[in-house]
N, C-alpha and C positions, 0 to 999 in steps of 0.2 A: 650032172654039172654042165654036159654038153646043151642040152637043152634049156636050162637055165640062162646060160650066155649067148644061145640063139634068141632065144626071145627077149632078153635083153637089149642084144641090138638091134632087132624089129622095134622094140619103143624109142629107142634113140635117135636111130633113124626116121620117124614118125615124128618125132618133134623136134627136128635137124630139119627135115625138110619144109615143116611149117614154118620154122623159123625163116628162112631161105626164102618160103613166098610172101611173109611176111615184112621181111629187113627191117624187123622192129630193133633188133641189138643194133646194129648198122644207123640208122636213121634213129632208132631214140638210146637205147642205154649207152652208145658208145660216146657220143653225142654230151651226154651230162655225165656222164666218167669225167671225161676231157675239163669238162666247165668247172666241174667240180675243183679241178688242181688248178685251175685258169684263180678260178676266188679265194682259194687258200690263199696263193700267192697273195691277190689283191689284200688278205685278209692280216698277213704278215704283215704287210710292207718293209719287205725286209730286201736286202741286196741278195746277189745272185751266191753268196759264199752260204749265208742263211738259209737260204730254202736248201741247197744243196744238204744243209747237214740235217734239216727235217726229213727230207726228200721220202724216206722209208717209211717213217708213220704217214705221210702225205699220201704215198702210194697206197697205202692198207687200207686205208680208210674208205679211198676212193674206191676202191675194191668190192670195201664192203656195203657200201652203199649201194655201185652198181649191184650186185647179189641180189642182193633185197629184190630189184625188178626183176630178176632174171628168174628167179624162183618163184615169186608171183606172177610172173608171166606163165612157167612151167606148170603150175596148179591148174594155173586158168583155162590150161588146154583142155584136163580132164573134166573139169566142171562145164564147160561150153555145149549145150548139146546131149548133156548126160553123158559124156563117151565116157566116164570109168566106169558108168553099169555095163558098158560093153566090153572094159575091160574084165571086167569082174567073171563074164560069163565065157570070156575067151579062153579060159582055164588056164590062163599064165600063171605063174606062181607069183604071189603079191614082191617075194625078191625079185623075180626076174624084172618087174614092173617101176620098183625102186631104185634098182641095178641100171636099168635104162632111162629112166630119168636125169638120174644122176648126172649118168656119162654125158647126155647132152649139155647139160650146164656147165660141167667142167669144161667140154669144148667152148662152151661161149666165154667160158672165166677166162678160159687162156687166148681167147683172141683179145679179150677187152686189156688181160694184162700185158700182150706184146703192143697196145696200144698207148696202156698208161705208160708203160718201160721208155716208148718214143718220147711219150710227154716229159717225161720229167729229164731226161736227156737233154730235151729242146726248152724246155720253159726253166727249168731249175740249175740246169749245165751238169746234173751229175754224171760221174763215169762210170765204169763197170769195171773192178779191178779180179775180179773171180765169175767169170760169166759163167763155170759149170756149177759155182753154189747158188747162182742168181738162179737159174735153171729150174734146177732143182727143187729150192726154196717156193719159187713161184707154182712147180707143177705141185709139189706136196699138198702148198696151202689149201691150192682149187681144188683138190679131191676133198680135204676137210670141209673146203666151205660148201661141195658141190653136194656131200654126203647129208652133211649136218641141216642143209637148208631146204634138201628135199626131204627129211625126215620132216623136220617141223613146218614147212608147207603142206602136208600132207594132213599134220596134228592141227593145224589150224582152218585149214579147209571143212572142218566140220564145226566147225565156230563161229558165231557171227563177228561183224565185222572185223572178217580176216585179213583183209588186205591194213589197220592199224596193228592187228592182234602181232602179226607175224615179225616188226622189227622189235618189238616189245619183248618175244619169244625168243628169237633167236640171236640178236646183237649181245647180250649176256654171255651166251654159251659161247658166240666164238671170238669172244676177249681173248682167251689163251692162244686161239690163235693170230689172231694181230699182233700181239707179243712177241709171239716166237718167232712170225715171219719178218714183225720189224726188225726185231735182236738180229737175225740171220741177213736181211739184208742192207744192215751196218755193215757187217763183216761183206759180202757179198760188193758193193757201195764204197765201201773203204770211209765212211761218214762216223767209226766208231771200230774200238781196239776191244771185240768180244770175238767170242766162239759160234762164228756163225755156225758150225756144223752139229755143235751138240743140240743146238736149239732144231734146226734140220730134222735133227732125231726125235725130239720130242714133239714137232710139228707131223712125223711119220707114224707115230703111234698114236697121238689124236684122231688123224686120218682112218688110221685102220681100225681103230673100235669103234668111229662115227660109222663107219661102212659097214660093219658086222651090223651093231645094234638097230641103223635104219634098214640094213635087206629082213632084221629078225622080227621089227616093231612096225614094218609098213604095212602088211595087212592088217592089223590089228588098228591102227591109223587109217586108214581109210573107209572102212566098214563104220567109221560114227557118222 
């Protein structure tokens, strides 16, 4: 297990750092995050009481759209160059290899999300009436989405035309979590009279069997 979560964070770190000389999240996905809740708005045309009570679906979505790039950007590392043959021969274990992927995308999820959180504060006026389920909520999601998207970026990396294949693939599967995270942060938002926390709970167990099944089905996924 030690060495699993070492080499782990040798891939995370490896595409943490590319990202960094890259500032592709910074200069492009964070960039149409932002634009993205800028046009909803526009797309409303609603007052500023309105977006406020969308504000949560508005935020998820935005979410999951930035995703999308993030994970295809993630793929794209290993196919660049052929460097997952070099993974392959590094004798990391294909979890340790998905484990670390992962983890970097979740970093990038929760930067974009303390960025969307500013947006919709600033363009929409919402508040924050429970900022440890807001937290919460937000980190859960990212592991679901960070889990779930590097599985099927992986599944579709052997497929042509991946880069259409992969919102087609994966915006299905993480319906339940847009759900959960929206329902959660209603309650979190104060934009709706539910149980942010039970959903919390069922956005934590999403999480944790996306993560089991992609550390179990990633080699298996990348070998086509």
């Amino acid at each position: 297990m030690r060495e699993l979560l070492i080499d782990a964070r040798l891939i995370a770190i490896k595409d943490l750092r590319i990202e960094a000389r890259s500032r592709v999240l910074l200069n492009q996905v964070a960039p149409f995050a932002l634009l993205v809740l800028v046009l909803f708005g526009f797309a409303l045309d609603a007052d500023q009481r309105t977006l406020r009570s969308f504000a949560p679906g508005l935020f998820w979505v935005a979410v999951l759209l930035a995703a999308l790039l993030a994970v295809q950007r993630s793929t794209s590392l290993e196919r660049a160059d052929d460097a997952q043959t070099g993974l392959r021969l590094s004798g990391m274990a294909p979890s340790s290899v998905f484990l670390g992927k992962a983890a970097a995308v979740f970093l990038q999820l929760a930067v974009l999300e303390v960025l969307l959180t500013i947006g919709i504060v600033v363009l929409y006026g919402s508040q924050v009436d429970d900022p440890v389920l807001l937290i919460l909520t937000a980190a859960t999601a990212a592991v679901a989405v960070a889990a779930t998207g590097t599985l099927y970026g992986a599944l579709a990396s052997g497929l042509g035309a991946r880069e259409t294949l992969l919102p087609i693939l994966l915006l299905p599967v993480l319906a339940p979590v847009l759900i959960g995270a929206t329902r959660s942060f209603d309650d979190a938002l104060g934009t709706a009279a539910v149980d942010g926390w039970a959903w919390l709970g069922l956005l934590a167990v999403f999480g944790l069997v996306a993560t089991a099944l992609g550390a179990l089905a990633h080699g298996a996924m990348i070998e086509n």
